[in-house]
Backbone bond lengths (Angstrom), bond angles and torsions (degrees), N, CA, C in turn:
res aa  C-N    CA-C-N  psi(-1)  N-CA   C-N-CA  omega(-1)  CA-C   N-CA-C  phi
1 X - - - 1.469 - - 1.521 109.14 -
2 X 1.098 123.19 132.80 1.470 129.60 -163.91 1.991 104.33 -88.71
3 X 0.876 126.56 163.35 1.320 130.41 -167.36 1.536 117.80 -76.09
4 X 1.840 123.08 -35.35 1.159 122.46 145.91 1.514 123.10 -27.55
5 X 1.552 114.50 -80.20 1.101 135.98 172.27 1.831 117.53 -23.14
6 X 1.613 95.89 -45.97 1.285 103.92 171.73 1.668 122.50 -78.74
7 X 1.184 102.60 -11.76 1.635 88.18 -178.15 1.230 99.92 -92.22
8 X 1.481 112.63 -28.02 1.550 100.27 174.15 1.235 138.41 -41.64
9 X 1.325 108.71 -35.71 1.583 124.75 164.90 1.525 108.70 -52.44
10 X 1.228 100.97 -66.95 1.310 117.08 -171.27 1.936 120.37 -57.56
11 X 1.387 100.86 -42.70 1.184 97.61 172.20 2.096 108.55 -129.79
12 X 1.326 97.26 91.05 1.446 84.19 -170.14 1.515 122.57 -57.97
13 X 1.013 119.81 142.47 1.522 123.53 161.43 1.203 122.85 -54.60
14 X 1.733 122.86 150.26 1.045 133.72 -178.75 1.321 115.94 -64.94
15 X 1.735 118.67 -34.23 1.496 120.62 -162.34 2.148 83.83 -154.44
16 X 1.470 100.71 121.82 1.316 120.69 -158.39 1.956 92.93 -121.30
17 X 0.728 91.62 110.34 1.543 108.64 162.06 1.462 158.83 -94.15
18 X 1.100 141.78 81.15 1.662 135.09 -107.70 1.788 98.16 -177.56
19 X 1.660 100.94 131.53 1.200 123.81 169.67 2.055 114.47 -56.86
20 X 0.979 106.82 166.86 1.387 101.29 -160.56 1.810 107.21 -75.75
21 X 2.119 87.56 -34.80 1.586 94.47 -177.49 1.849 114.31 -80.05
22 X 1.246 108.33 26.47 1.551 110.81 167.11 2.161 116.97 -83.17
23 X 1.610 90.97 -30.69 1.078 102.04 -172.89 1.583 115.09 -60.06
24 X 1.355 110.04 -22.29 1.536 127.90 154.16 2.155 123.73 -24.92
25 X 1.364 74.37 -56.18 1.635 105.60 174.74 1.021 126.33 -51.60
26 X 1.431 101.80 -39.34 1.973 103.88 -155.18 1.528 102.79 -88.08
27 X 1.579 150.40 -27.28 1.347 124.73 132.06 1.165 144.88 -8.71
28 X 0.939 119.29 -10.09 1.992 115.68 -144.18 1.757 73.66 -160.02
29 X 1.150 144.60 2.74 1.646 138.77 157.00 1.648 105.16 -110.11
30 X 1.087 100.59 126.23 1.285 110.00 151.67 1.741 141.12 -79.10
31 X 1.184 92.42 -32.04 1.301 98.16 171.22 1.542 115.00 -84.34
32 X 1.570 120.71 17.29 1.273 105.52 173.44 1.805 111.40 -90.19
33 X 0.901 98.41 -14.80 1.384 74.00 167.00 1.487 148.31 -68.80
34 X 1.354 84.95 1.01 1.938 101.88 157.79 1.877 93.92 -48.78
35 X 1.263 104.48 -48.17 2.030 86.98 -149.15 1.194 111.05 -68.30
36 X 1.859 115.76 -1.22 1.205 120.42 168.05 1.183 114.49 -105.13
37 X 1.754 111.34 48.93 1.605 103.33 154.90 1.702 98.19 87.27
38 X 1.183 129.60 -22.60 1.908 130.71 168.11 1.225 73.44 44.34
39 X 2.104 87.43 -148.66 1.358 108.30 -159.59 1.389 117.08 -88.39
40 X 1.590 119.70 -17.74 1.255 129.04 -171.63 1.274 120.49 -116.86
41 X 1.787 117.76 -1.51 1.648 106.05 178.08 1.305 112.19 -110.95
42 X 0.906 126.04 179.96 1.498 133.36 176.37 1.909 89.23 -86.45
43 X 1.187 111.73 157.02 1.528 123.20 -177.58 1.464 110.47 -95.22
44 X 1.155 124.69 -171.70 1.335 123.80 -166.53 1.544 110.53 -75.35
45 X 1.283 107.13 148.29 1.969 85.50 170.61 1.582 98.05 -143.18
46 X 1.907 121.16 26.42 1.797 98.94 158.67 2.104 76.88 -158.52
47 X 1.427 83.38 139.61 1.392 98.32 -177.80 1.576 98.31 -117.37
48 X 1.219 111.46 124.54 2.002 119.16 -172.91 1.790 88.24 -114.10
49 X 1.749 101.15 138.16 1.331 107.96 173.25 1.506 96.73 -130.08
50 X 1.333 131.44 106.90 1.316 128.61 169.71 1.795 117.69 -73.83
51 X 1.266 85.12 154.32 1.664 78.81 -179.90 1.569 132.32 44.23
52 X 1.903 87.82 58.02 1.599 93.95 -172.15 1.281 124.42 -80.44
53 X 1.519 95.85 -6.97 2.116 88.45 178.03 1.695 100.57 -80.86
54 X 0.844 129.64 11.50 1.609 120.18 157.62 1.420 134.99 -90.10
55 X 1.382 102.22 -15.96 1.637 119.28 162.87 1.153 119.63 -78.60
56 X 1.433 109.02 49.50 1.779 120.65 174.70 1.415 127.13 -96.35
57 X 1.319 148.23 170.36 1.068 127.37 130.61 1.485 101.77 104.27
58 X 1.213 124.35 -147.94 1.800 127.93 -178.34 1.753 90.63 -66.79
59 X 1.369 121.18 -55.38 1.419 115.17 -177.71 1.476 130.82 -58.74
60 X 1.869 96.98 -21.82 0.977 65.74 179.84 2.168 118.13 -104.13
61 X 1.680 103.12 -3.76 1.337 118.91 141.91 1.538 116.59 -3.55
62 X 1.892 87.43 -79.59 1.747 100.95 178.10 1.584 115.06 -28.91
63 X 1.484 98.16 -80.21 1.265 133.26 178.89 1.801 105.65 -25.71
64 X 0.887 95.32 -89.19 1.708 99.29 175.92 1.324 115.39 -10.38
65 X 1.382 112.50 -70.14 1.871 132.38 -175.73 1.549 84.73 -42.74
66 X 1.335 141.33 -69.62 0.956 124.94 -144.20 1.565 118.01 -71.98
67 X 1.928 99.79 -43.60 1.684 113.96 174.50 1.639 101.17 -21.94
68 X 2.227 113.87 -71.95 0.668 107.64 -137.03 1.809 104.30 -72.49
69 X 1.709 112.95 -16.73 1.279 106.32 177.08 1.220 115.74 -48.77
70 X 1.474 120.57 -58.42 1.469 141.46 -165.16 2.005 93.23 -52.42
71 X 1.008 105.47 -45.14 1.876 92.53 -173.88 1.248 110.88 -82.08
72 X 1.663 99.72 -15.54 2.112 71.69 177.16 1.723 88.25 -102.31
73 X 0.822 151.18 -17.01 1.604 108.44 161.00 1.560 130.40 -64.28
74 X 1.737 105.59 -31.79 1.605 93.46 162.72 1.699 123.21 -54.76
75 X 1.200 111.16 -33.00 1.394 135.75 -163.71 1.488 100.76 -77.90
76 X 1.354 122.98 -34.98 1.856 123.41 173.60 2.061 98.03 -87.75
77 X 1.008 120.84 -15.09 1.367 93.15 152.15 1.303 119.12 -120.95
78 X 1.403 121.88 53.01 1.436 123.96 147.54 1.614 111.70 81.91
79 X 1.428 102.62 23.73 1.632 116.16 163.33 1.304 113.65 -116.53
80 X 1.216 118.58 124.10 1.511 123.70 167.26 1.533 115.82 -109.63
81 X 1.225 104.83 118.61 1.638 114.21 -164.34 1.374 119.88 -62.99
82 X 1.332 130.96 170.92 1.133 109.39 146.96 1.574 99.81 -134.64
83 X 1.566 103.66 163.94 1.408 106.80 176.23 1.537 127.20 -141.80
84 X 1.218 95.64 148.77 1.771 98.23 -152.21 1.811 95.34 -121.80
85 X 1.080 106.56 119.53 1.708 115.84 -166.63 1.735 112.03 -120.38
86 X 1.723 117.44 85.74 1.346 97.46 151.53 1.449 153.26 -54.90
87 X 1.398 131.38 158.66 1.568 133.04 146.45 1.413 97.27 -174.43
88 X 0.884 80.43 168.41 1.903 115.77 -158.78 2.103 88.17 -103.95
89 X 1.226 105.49 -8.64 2.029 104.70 171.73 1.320 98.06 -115.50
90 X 1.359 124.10 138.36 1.393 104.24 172.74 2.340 89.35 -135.23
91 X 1.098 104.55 19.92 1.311 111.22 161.62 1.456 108.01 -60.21
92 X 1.743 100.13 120.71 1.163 106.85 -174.30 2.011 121.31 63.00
93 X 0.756 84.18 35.96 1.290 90.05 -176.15 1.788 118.76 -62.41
94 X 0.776 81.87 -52.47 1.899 103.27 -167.59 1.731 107.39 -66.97
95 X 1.397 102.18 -27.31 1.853 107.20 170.36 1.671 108.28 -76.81
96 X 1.575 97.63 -33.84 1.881 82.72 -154.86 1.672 96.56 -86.06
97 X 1.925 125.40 -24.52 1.437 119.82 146.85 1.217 126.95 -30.85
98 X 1.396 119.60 -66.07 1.549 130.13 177.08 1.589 105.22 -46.66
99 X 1.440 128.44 -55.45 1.264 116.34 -168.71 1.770 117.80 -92.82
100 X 1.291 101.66 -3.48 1.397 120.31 170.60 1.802 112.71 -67.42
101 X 1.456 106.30 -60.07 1.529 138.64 -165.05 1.315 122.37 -106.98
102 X 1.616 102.47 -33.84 1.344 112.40 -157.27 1.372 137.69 33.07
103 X 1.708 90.93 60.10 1.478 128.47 163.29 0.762 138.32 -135.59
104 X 1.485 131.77 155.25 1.572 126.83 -159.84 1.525 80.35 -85.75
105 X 1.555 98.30 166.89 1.495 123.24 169.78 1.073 142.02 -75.04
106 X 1.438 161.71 -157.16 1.089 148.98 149.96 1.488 107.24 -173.88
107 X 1.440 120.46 104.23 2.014 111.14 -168.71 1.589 101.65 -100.20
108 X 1.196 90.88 113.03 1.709 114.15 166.96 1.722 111.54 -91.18
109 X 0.714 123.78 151.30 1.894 131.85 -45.37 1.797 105.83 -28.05
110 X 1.276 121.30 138.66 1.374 102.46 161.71 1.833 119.35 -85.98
111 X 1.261 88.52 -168.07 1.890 93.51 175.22 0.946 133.34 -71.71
112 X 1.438 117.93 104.51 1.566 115.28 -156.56 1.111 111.98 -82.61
113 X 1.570 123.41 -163.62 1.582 116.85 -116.83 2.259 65.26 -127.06
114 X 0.993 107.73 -34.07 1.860 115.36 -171.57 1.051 117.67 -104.98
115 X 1.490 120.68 119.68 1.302 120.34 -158.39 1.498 115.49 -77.79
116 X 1.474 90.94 -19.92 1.595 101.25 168.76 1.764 129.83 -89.26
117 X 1.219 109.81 19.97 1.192 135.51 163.11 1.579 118.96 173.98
118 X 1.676 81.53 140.03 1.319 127.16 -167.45 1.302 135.21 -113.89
119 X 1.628 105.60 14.43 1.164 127.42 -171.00 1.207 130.38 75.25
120 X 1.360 116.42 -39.58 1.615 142.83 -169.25 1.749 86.06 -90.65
121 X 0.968 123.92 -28.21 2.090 113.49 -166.73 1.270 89.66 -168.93
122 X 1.577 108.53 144.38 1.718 112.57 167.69 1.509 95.59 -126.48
123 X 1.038 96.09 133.61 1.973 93.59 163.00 1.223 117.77 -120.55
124 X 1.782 87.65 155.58 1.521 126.17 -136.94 1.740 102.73 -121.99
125 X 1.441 102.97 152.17 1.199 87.60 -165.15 2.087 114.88 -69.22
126 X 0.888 125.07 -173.43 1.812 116.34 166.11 1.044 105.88 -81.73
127 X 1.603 145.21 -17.70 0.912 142.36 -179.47 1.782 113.00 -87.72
128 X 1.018 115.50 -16.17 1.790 123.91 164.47 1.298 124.86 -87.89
129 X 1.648 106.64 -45.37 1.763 109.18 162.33 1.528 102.42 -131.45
130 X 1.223 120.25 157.17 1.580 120.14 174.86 1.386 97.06 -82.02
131 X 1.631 131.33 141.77 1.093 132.14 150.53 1.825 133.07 -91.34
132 X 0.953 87.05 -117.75 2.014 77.47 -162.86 1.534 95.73 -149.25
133 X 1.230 124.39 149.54 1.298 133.94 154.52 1.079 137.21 -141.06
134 X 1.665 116.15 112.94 1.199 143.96 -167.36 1.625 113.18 -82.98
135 X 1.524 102.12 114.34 1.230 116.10 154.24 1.294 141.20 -137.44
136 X 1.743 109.06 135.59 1.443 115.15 -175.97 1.465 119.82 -72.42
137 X 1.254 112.01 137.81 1.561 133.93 162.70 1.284 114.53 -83.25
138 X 1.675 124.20 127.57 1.541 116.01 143.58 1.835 106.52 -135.41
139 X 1.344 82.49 125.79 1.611 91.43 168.81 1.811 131.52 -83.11
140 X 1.296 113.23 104.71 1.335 99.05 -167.28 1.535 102.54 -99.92
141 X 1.800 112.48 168.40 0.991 119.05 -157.85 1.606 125.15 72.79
142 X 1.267 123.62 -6.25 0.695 139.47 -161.27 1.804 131.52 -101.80
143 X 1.355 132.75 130.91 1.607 104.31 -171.03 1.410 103.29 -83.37
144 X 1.158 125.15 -174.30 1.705 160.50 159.21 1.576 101.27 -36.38
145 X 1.544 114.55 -70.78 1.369 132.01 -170.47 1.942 112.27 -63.46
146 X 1.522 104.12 -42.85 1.336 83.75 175.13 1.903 107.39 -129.59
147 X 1.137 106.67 33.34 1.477 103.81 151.92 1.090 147.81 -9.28
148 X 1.451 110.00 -41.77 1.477 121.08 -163.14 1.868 106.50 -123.39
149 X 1.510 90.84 25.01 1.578 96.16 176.06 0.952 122.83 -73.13
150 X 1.320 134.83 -55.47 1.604 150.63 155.00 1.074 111.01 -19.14
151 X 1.580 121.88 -50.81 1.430 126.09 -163.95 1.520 103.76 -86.74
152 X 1.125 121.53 -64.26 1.627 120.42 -168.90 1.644 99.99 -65.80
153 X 1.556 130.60 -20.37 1.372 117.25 -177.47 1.460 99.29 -84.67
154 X 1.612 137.04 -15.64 1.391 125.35 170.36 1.624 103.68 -89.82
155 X 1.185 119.17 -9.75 1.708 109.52 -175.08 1.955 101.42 -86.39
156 X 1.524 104.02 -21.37 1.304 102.26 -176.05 1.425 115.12 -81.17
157 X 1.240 123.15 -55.18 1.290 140.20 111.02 1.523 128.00 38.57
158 X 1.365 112.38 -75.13 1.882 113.13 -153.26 1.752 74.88 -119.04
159 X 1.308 151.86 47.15 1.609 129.90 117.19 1.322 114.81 -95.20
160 X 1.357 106.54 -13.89 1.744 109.68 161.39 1.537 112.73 -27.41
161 X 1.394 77.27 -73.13 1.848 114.09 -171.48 1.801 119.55 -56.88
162 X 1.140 87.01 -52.35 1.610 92.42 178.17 1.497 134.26 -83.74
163 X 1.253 110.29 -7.86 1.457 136.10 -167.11 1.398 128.67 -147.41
164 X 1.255 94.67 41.15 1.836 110.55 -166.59 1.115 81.36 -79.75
165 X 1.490 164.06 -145.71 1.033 122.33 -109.77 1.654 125.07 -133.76
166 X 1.646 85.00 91.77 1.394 109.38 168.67 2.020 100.41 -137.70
167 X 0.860 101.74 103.31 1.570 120.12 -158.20 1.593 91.22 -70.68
168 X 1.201 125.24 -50.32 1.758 123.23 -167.65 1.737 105.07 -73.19
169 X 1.212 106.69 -23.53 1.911 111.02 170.68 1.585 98.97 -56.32
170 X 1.928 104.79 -82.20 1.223 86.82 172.04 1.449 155.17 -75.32
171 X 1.353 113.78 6.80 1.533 117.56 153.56 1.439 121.97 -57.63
172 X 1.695 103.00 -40.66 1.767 103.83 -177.27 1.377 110.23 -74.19
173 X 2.098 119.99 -21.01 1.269 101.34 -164.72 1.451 99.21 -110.60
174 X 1.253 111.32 23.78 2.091 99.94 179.80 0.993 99.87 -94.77
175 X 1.302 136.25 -21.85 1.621 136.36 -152.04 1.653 103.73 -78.22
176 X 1.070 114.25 136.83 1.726 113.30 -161.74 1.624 93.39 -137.17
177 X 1.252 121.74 133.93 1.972 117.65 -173.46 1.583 81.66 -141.78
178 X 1.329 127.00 137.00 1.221 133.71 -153.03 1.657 94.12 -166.54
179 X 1.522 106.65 95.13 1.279 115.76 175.34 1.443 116.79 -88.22
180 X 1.454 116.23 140.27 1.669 124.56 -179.02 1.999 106.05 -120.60
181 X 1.187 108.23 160.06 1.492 113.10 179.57 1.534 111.22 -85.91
182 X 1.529 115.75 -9.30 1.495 112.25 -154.89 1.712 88.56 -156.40
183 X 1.646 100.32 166.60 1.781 103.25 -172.20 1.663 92.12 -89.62
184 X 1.595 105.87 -13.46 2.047 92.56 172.71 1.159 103.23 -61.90
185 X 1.719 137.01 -41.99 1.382 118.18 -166.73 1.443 116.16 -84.53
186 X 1.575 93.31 -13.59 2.092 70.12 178.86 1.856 100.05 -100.58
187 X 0.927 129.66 2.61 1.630 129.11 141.43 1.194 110.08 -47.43
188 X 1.185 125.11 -57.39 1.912 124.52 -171.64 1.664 93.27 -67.98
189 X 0.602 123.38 -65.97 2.083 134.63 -161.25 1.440 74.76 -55.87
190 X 1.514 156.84 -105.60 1.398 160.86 -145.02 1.307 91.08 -26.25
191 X 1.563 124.01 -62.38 1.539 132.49 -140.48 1.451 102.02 -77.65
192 X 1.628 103.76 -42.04 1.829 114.64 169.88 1.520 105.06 -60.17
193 X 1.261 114.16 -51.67 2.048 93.92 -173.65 1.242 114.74 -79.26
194 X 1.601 124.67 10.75 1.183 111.17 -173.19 1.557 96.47 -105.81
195 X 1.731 114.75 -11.12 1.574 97.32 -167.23 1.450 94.07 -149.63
196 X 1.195 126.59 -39.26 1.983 118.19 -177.50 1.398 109.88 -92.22
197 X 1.868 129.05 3.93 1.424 115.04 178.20 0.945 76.95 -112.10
198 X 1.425 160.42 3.72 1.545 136.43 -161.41 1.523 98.37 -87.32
199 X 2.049 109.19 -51.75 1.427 120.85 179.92 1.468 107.86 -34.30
200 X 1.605 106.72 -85.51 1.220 120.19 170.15 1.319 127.09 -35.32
201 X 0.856 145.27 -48.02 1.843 142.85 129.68 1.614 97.48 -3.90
202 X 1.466 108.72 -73.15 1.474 117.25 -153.80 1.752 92.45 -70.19
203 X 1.114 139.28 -33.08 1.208 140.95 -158.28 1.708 111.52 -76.28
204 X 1.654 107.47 -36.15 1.237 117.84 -148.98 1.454 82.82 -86.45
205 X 1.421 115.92 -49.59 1.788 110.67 -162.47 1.621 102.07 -84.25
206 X 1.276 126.91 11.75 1.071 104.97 171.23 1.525 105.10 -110.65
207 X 1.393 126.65 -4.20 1.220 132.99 164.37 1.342 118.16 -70.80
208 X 1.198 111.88 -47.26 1.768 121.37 168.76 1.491 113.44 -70.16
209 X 1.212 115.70 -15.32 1.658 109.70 -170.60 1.899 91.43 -99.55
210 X 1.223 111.35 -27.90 1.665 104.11 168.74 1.620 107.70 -73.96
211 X 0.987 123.96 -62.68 1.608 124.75 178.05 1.355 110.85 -30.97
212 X 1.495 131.84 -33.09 0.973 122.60 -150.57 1.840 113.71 -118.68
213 X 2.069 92.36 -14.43 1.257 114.07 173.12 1.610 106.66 -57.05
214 X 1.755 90.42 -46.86 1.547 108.49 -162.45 1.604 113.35 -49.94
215 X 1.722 99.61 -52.65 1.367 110.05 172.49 1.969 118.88 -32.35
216 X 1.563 108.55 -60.09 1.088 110.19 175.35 1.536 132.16 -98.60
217 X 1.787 102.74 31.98 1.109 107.29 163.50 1.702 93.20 -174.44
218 X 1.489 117.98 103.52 1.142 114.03 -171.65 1.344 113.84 -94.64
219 X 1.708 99.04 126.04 1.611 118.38 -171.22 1.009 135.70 126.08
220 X 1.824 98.31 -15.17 1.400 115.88 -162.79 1.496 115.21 -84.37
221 X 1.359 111.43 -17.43 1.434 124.42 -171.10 1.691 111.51 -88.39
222 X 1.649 118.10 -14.84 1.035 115.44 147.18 1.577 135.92 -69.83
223 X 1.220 98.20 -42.28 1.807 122.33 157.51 1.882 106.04 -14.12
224 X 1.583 82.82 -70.06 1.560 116.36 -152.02 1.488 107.17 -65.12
225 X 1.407 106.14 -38.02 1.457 112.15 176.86 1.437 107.01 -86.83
226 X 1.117 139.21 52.84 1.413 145.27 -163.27 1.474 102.89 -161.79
227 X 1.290 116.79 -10.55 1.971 131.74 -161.28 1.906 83.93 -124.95
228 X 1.687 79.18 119.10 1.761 99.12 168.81 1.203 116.26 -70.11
229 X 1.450 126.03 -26.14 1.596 124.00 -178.14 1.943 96.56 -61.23
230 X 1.135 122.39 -27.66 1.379 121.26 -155.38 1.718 105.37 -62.79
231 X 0.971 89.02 -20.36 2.029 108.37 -176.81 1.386 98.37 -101.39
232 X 1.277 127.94 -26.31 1.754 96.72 -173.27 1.638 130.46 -101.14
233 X 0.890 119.47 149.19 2.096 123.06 -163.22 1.430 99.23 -25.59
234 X 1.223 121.20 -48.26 1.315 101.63 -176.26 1.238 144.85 -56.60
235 X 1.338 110.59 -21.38 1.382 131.94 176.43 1.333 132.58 -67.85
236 X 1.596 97.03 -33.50 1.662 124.10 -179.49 1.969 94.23 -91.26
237 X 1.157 119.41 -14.16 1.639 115.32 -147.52 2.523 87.06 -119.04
238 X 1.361 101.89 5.64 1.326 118.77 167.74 1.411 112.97 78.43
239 X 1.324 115.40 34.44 1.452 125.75 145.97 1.527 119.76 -75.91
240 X 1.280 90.01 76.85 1.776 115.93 174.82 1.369 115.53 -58.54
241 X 1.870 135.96 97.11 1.111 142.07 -150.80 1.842 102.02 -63.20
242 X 1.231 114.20 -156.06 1.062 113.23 177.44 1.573 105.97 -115.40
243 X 1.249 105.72 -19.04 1.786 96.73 178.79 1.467 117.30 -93.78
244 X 1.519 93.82 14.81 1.661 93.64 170.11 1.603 108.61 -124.90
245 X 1.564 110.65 -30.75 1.870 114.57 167.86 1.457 89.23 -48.08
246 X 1.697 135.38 -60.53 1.181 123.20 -136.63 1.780 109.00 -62.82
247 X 1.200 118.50 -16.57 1.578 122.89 -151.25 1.963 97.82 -129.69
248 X 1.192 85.92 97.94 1.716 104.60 -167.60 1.421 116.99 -48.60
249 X 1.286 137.30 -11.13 1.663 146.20 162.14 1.157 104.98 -85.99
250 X 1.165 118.70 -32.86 1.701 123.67 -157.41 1.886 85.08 -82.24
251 X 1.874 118.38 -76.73 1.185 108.97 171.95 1.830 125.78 -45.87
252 X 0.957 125.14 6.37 1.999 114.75 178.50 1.355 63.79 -101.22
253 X 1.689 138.31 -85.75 1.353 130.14 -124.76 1.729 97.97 -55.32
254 X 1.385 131.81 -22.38 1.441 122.34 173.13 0.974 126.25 -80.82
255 X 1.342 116.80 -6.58 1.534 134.73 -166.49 1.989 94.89 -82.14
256 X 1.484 105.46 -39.00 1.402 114.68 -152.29 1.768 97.84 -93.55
257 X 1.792 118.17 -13.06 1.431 98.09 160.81 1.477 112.81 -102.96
258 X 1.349 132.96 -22.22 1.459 129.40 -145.71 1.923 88.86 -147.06
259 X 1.499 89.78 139.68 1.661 142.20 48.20 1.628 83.42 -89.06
260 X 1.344 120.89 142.14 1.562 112.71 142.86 1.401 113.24 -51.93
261 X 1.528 112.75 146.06 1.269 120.51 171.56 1.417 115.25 -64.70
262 X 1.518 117.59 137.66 1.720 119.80 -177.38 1.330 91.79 -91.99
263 X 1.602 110.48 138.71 1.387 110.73 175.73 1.647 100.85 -89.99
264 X 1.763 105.62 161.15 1.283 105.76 -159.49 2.073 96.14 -137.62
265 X 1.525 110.51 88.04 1.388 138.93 -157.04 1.697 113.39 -66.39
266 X 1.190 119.16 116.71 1.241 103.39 -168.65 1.854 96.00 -127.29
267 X 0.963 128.49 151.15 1.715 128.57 172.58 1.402 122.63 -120.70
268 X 1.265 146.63 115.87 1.274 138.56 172.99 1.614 113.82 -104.87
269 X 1.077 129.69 137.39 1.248 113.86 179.05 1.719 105.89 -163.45
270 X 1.244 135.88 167.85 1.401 128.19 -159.07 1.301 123.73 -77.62
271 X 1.346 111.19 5.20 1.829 128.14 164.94 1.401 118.52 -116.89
272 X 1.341 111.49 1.33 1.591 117.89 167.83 1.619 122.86 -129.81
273 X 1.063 114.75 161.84 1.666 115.82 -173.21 1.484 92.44 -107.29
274 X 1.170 153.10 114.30 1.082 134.19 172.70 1.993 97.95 -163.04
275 X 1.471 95.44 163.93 1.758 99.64 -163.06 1.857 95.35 -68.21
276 X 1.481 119.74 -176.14 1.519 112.92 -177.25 1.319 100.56 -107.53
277 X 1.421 126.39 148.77 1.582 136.44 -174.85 1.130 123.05 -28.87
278 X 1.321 142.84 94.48 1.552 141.18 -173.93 1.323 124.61 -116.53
């Protein structure tokens, strides 16, 4: 037993902090009954359970037996606890309290009186703070592993296009951070930017850079798709042909998609130190 550990006994702390499966322990210690106040402290009087929708199930079974031990010994020396229980689920809430505590509930903050605040966030007009706008993606046709090809090969893609040359636009808008739950998903996302967003990258600006050839030279974009150089690395990597250097709109308008930008892959994850996906 390390010497921390020991003073704890000895001198309990004011505010004690501890996983749920410790409560296992305190049977089989004798000296825990310091944390109930021993002979000289006052005993506990607010018990915090974070992250209570996870104390479900066989654990949370366990768990319970013990809650109710822990209150009736505060409760035989003349402390009645109170307890204050986060989660971010509150489905079903009021059953898994009751059989947790065996107490009714009570949700703080309650439901306020303004629909536009809730205590937790007030909103403001856009004209006082700028806000944010959230939008969902679903890729259909599509598998699990490369899902998010479409999307990150048009996000890599359209600052080409839109911001040719304002260099700090596209610095702020290439940067792509693409969080996964597991090291399988950021393996798949690595494997996609290294080989199925690059195509698509290459696909999108060469579709828009013909559409737009065509505009200022109509016909030419059939031409072009008829010329094998139009498909090979070099072309995308700013080997500017000669039947498009020769014709001075045609060369700026190539100037403004290609070289395509090389993406430059970075991974962070909880066994490596490394920069986050860019």
């Amino acid at each position: 037993m390390g010497i921390s550990a020991w003073l704890h006994y000895k001198e309990p702390p004011s505010l004690l902090i501890a996983t749920v499966d410790k409560f296992a322990r305190l049977p089989w210690e004798n000296r825990a009954g310091a944390f109930f106040g021993g002979d000289t402290h006052r005993p506990p009087e607010l018990i915090i359970q974070d992250e209570l929708h996870l104390i479900s199930g066989a654990l949370g079974s366990i768990v319970g037996l013990y809650e109710v031990g822990f209150e009736a010994i505060l409760v035989s020396r003349g402390v009645y606890p109170k307890f204050i229980a986060s989660t971010a689920t509150i489905r079903q809430a009021s059953e898994q309290v009751r059989a947790l505590f065996g107490r009714d509930m009570a949700v703080f903050p309650p439901v306020g009186l303004r629909q536009k605040d809730s205590y937790f966030a007030r909103e403001v007009p856009l004209s006082e703070k700028p806000g944010r706008l959230y939008v969902g993606y679903m890729a259909f046709g599509r598998q699990r592993q490369n899902c998010l090809e479409d999307l990150a090969g048009a996000l890599v893609s359209t600052p080409q296009v839109l911001f040719n040359d304002q260099d700090e636009l596209k610095d702020a808008w290439w940067t792509e951070m693409v969080y996964h739950g597991s090291l399988k998903g950021v393996g798949n996302s690595r494997t996609n930017f290294q080989s199925g967003i690059p195509r698509i990258q290459h696909r999108l600006l060469l579709a828009d850079f013909l559409a737009k050839a065509d505009v200022l030279e109509p016909g030419i974009a059939e031409s072009l798709r008829s010329k094998e150089f139009i498909r090979s690395p070099g072309f995308f990597n700013g080997d500017c042909p000669a039947i498009i250097s020769e014709k001075q709109d045609l060369a700026k308008l190539y100037k403004q998609y290609f070289p395509a930008r090389k993406l430059n892959i970075k991974s962070l994850t909880s066994n490596q130190t490394r920069s986050p996906a860019r």
